[in-house]
LUMVEXNU-91329 format. One record per residue (C-alpha): x, y, z. Coordinates in Angstrom, 1 decimal, always signed. Layout:
BEGIN
+--------+--------+--------+
:      X :      Y :      Z :
+--------+--------+--------+
:      X :      Y :      Z :
...
+--------+--------+--------+
This chain:
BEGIN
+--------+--------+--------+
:      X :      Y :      Z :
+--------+--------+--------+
:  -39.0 :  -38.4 :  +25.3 :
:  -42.5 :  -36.9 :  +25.5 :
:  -41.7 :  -33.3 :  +25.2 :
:  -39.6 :  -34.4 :  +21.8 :
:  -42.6 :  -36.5 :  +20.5 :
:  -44.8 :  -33.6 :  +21.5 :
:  -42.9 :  -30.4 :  +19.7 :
:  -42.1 :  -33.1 :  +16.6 :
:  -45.8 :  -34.0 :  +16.5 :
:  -47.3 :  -29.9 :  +16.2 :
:  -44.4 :  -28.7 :  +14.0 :
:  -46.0 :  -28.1 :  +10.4 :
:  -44.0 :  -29.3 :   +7.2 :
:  -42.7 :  -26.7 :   +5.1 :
:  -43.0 :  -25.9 :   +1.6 :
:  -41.5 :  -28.8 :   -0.8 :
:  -40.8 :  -31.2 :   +2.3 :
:  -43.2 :  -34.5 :   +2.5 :
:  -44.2 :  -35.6 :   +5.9 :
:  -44.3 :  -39.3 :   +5.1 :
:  -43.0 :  -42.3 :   +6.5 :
:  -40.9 :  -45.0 :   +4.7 :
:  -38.0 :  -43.8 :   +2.5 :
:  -38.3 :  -40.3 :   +1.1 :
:  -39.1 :  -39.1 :   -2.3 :
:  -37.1 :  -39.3 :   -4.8 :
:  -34.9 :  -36.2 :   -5.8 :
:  -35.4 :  -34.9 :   -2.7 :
:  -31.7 :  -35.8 :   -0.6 :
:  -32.3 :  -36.8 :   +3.0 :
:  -30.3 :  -35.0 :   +5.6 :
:  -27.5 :  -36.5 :   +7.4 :
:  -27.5 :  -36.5 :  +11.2 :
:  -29.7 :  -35.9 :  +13.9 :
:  -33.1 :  -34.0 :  +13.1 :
:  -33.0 :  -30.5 :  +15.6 :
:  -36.2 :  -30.5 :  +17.9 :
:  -37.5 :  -27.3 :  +19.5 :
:  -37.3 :  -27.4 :  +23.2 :
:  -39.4 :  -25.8 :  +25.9 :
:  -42.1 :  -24.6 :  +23.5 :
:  -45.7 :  -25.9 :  +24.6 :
:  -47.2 :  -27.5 :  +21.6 :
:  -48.6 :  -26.0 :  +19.1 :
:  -46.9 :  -23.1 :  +19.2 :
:  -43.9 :  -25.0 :  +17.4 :
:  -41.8 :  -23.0 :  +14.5 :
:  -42.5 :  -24.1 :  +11.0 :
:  -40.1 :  -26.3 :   +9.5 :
:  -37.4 :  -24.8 :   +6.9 :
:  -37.5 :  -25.4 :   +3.8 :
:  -36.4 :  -28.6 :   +2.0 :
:  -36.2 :  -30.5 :   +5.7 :
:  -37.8 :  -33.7 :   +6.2 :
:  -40.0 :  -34.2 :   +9.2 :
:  -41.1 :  -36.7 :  +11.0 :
:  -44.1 :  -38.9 :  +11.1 :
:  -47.2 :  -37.1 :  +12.6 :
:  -46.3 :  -33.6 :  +11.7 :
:  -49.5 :  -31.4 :   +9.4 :
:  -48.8 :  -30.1 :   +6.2 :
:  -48.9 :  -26.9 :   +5.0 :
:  -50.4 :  -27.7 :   +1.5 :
:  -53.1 :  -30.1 :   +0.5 :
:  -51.5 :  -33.2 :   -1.4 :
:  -53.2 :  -34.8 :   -4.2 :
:  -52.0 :  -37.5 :   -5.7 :
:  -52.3 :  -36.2 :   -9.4 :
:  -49.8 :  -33.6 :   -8.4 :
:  -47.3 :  -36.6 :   -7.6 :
:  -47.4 :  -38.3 :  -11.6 :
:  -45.5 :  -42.0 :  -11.8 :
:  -42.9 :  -41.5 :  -14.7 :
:  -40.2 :  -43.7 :  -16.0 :
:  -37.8 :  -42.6 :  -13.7 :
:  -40.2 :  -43.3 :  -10.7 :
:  -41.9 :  -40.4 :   -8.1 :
:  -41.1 :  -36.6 :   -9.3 :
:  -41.7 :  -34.1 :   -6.6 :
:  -45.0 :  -32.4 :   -5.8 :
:  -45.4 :  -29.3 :   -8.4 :
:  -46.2 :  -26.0 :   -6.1 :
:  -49.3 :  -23.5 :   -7.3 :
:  -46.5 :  -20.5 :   -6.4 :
:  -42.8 :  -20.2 :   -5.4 :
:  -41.6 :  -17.7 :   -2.8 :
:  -43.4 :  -16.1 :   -0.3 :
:  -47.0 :  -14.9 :   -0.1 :
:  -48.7 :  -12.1 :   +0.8 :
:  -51.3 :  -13.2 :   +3.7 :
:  -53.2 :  -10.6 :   +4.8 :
:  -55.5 :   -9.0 :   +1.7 :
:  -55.9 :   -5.2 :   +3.7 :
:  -57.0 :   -1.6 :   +1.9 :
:  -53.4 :   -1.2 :   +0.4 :
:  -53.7 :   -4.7 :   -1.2 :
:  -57.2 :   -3.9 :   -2.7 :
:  -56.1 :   +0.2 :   -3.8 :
:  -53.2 :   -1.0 :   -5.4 :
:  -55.0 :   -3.9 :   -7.4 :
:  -57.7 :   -1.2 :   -8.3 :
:  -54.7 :   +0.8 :   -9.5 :
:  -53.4 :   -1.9 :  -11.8 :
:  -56.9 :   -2.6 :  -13.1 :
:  -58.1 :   +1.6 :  -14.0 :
:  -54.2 :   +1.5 :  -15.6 :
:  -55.5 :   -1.1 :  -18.2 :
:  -58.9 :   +0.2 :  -18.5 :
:  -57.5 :   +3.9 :  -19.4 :
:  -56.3 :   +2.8 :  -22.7 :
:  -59.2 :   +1.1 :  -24.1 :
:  -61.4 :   +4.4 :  -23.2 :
:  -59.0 :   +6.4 :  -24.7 :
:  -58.6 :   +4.1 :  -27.6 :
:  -63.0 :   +4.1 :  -27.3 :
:  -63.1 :   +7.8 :  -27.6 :
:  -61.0 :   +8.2 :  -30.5 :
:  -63.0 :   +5.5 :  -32.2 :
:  -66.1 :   +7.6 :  -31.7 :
:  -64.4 :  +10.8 :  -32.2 :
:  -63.4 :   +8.9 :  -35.6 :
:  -67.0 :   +7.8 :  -36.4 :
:  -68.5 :  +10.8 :  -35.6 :
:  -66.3 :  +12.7 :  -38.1 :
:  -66.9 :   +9.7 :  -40.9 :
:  -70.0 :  +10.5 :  -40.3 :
:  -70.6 :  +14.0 :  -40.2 :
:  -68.6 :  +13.6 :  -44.1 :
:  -70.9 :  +11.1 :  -44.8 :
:  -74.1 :  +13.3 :  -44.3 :
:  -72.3 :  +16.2 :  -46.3 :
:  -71.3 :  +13.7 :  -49.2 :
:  -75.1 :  +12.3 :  -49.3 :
:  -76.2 :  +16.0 :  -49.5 :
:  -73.7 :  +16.7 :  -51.9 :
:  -75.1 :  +13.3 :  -53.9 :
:  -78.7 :  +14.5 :  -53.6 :
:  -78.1 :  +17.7 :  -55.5 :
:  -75.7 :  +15.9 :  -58.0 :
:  -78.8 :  +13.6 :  -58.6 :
:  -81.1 :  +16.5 :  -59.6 :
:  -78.4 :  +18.3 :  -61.3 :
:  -77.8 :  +15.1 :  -63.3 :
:  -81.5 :  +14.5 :  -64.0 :
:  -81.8 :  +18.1 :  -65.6 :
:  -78.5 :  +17.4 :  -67.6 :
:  -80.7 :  +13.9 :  -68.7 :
:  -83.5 :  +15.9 :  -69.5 :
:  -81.1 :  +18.5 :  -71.7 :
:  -79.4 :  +15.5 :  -73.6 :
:  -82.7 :  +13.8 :  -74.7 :
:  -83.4 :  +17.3 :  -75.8 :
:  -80.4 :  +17.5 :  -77.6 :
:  -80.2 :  +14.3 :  -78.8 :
:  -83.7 :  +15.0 :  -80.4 :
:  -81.9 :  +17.6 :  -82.5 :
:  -79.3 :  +15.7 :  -83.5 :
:  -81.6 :  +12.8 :  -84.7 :
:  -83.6 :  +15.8 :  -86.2 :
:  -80.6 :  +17.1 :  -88.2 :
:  -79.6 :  +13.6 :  -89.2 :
:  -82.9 :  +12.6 :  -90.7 :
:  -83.4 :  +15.7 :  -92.9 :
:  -86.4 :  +16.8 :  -90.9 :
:  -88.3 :  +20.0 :  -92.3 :
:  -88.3 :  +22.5 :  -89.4 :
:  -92.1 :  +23.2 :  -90.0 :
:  -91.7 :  +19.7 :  -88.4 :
:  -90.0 :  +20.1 :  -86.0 :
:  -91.9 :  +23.5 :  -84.9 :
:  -94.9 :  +21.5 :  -85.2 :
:  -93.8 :  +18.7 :  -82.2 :
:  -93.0 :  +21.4 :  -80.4 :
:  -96.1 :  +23.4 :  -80.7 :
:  -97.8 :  +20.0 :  -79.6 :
:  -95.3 :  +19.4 :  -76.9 :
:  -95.8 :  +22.5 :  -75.7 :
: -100.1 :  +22.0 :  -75.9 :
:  -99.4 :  +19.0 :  -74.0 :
:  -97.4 :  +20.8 :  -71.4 :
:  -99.6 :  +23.6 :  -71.2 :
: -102.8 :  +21.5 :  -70.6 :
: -100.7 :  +19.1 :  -67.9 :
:  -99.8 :  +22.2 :  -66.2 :
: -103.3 :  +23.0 :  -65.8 :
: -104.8 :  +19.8 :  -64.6 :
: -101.9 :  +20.1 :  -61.8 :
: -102.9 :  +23.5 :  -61.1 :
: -106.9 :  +22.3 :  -60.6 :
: -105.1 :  +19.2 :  -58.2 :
: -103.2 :  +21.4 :  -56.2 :
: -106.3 :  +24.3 :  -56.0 :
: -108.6 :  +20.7 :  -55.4 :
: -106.3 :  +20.1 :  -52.3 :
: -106.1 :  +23.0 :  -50.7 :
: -109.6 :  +23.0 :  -51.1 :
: -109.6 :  +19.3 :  -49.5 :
: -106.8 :  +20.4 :  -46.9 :
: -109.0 :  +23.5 :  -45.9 :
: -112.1 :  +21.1 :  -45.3 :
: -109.8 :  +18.8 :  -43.4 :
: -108.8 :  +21.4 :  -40.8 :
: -112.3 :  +22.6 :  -40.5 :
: -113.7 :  +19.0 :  -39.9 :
: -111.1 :  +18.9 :  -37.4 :
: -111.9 :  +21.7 :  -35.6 :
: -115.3 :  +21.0 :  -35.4 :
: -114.6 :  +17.7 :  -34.1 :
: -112.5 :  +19.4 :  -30.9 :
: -115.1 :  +21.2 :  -30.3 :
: -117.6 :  +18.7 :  -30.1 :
: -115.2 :  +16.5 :  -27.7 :
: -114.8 :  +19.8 :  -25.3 :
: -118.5 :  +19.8 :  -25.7 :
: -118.9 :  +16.5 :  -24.5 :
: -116.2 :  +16.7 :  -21.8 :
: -118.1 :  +19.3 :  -20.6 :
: -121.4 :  +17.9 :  -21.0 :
: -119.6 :  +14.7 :  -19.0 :
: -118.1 :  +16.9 :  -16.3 :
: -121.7 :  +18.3 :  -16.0 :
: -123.1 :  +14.6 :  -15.4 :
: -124.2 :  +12.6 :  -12.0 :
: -121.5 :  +10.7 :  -10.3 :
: -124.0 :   +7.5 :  -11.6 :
: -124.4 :   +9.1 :  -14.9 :
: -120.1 :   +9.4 :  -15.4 :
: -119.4 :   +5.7 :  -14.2 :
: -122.2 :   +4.3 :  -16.6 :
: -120.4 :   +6.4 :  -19.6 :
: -117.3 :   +5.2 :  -18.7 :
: -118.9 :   +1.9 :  -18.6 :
: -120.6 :   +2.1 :  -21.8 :
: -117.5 :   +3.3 :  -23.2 :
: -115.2 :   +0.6 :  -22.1 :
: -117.8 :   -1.7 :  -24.1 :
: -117.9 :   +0.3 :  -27.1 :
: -113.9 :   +0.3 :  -27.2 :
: -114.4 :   -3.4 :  -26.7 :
: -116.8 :   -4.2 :  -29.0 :
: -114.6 :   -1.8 :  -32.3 :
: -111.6 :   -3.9 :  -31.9 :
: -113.9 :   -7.4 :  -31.9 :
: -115.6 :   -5.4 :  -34.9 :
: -112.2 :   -4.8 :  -36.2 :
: -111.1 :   -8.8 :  -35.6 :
: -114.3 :   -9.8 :  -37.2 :
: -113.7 :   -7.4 :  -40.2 :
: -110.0 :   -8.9 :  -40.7 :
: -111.6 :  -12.5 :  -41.0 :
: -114.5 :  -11.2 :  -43.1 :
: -111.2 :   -9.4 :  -45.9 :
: -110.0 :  -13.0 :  -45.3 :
: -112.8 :  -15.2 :  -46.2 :
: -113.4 :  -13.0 :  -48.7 :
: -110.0 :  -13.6 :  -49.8 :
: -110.9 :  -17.2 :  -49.9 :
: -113.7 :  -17.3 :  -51.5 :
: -112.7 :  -14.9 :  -54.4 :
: -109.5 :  -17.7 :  -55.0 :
: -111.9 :  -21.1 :  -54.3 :
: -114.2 :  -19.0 :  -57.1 :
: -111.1 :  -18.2 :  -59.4 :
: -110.3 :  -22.0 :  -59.3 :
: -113.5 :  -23.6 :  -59.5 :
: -113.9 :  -21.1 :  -62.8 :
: -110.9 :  -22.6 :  -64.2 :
: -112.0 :  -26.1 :  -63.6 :
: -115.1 :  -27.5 :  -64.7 :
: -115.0 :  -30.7 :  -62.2 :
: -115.2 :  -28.1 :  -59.4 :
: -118.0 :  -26.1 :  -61.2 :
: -119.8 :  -29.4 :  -61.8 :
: -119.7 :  -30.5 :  -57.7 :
: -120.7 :  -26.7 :  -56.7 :
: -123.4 :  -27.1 :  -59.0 :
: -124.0 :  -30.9 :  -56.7 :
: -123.5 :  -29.2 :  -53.6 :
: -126.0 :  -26.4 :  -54.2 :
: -128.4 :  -28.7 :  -55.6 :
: -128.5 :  -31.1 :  -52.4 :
: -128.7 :  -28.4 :  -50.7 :
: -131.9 :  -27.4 :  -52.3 :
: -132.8 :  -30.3 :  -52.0 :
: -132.1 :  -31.2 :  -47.7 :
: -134.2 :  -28.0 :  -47.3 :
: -137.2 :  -29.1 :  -49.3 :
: -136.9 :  -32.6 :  -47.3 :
: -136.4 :  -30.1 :  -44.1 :
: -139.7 :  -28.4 :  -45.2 :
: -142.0 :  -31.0 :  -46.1 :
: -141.0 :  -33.1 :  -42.8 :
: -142.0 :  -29.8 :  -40.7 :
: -145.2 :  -29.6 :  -42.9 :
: -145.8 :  -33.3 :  -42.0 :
: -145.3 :  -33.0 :  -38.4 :
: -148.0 :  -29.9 :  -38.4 :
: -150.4 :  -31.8 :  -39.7 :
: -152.5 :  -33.3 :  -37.2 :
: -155.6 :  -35.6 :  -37.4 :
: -158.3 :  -35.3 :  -39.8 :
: -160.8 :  -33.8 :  -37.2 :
: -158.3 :  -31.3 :  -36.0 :
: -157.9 :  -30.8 :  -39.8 :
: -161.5 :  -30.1 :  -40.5 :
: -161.8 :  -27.7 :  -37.0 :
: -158.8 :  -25.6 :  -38.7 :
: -160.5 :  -25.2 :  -41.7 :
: -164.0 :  -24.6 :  -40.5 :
: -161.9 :  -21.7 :  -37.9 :
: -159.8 :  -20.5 :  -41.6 :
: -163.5 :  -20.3 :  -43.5 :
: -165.1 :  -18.1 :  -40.6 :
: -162.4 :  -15.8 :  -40.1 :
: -162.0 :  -15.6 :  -43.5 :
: -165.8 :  -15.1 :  -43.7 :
: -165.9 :  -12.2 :  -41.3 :
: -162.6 :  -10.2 :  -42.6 :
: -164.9 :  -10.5 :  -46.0 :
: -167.8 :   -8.9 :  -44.7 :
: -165.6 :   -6.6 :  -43.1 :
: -164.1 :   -5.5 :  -46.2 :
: -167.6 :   -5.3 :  -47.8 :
: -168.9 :   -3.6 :  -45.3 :
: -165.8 :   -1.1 :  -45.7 :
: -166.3 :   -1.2 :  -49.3 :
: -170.1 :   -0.1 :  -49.0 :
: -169.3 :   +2.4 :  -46.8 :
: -166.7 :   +3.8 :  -49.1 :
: -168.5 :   +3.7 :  -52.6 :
: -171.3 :   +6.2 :  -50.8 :
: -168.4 :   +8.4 :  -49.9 :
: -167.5 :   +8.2 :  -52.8 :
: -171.0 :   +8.9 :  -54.3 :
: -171.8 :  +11.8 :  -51.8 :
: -168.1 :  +13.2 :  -52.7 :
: -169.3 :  +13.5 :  -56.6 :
: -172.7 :  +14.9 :  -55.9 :
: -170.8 :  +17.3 :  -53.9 :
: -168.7 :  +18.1 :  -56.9 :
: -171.1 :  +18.2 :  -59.4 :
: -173.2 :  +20.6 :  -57.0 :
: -170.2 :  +23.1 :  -56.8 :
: -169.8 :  +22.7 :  -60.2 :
: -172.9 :  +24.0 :  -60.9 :
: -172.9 :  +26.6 :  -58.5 :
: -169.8 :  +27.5 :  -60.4 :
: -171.0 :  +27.8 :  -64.0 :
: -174.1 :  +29.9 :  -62.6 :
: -171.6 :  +32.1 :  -60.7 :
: -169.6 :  +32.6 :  -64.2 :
: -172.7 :  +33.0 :  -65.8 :
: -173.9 :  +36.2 :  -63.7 :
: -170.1 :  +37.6 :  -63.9 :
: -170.2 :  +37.7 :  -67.8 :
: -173.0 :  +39.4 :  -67.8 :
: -172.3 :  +41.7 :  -65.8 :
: -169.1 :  +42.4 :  -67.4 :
: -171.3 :  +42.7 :  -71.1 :
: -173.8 :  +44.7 :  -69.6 :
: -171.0 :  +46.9 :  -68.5 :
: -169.5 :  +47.0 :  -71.3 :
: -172.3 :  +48.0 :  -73.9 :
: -172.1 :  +51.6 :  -75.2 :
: -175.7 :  +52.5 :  -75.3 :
: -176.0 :  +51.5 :  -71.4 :
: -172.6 :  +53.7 :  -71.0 :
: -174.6 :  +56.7 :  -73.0 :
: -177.9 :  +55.9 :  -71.0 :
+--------+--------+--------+
């Protein structure tokens, strides 16, 4: 009795077979007759039931059991639905793996090769597409000179139509060809201009190089002290260009705003009117501003009178200064003029003697004497 109740008790329930007690479920046929139990077998080590047989209370299924895999229908308790039928492959080793790699490289061969002939596919589309958009590009200037030809032609015909003289027609195209000849020359003075420009450009350039490899070298040439405080002073004036930079931006934009606030207070006279408010308050806070400051500097009457009496005196001395100055500089002036009027004098006299020389000179009889 104990070694049955033992091997029944560790022997699992196979697939599709319900260990429970009470009547069995339904479409499943009990068996008839006596239920075989393994003997002499320690427990534990029992066989697993076959398949479809019924086992007794206490035994350990193979499969968990939920109850939505057991729906109620109208024709009562259906049998628990299985994940898989037949048997299962239980231990996942290096075959199992290389052969599921297999399967999976087998489907992923024939979307690369379906990939590359996509790309091989683009890749010609679009090699045809560069030729046909080269192709288009010198259709477009061919059809622009054929444009250029029919206006010319459709000239003449409009020509021809209207009876025009031909010493008309010769004297548009002398003008045409005035106009042409005088547009050709301004391009020609641009494009001389430019290279000009251009040749100035590269020269500026160059010049610039070599001032930076002056400076490197003047930089290389510097104290260890010297080379950290450039690099200091650099790093500040990098700084300082893009907040100059910032601060420009806003500047454009206020700018910006004030041109459009102008534009509208222009077109509307209320808004002209309450500038016009706005600036005179403003004129008018500061001269409230200034005579409040010129109130609070002045002090008492005394203090008043000592300021004025310390004004008067200084203004007293820088007068006598001046005169004293001005004295000093008429008699200057006064021995500068006698000076003048001394070499004047001095002058005439000297001119004086010269002439007569020269006359004296000059006279035949004193020649003959």
């Amino acid at each position: 009795m104990a070694s049955n109740h033992k091997s029944s008790a560790a022997r699992p329930v196979s697939r599709g077979a319900v260990g429970l007690t009470g009547r069995p479920p339904s479409g499943i046929r009990p068996l008839s007759g006596n239920i075989r139990v393994a003997t002499a077998m320690p427990p534990g080590t029992a066989r697993p039931g076959s398949r479809g047989c019924p086992i007794g209370t206490g035994g350990v299924l193979s499969s968990q059991i939920k109850v939505a895999s057991r729906p109620v229908t109208q024709q009562g308790l259906t049998g628990m639905k299985t994940g898989r039928k037949g048997p299962q492959r239980q231990i996942l080793d290096k075959s199992y793996y290389l052969g599921l790699l297999r399967s999976k490289i087998s489907e992923l061969t024939p979307e690369v090769n379906k990939l590359q002939k996509e790309i091989e596919m683009y890749n010609q589309e679009n090699s045809v597409y560069l030729s046909y958009e080269k192709r288009a590009e010198t259709l477009a200037v061919e059809i622009k000179e054929l444009q250029g030809q029919l206006a010319d032609y459709n000239m003449v015909v409009d020509k021809l139509n209207t009876n025009t003289e031909m010493e008309e027609v010769m004297k548009d195209f002398n003008m045409l060809k005035a106009q042409n000849d005088r547009e050709t020359q301004s391009i020609d003075v641009i494009f001389t201009e430019r290279q000009a420009k251009e040749k100035q450009i590269r020269s500026v350039e160059e010049e610039i190089e070599q001032e930076k490899q002056a400076a490197d070298d003047i930089i290389k040439n510097m104290s260890l002290e010297n080379q950290v405080k450039y690099l200091e002073m650099k790093t500040t004036n990098e700084k300082l260009l893009q907040e100059l930079g910032t601060l420009q931006q806003q500047l454009d934009l206020q700018n910006m705003k004030k041109e459009s606030l102008e534009a509208e207070i222009a077109h509307s006279q209320v808004k002209h009117e309450a500038v016009l408010l706005h600036e005179k308050l403003y004129e008018l806070e500061s001269h409230r501003d200034q005579m409040i400051a010129e109130d609070k500097s002045i002090g008492s009457p005394m203090e008043e009178r000592e300021k004025l009496l310390k004004q008067i005196k200084d203004d007293t001395q820088e007068i006598a200064s001046m005169e004293r100055q001005l004295t000093d500089i008429k008699e200057k002036i006064d021995q500068f003029n006698e000076e003048i009027r001394q070499l004047d004098m001095d002058l005439g006299e000297h001119q004086g003697n010269a002439s007569g020389v020269v006359a004296h000179a000059c006279n035949p009889s004193t020649l003959g004497g």
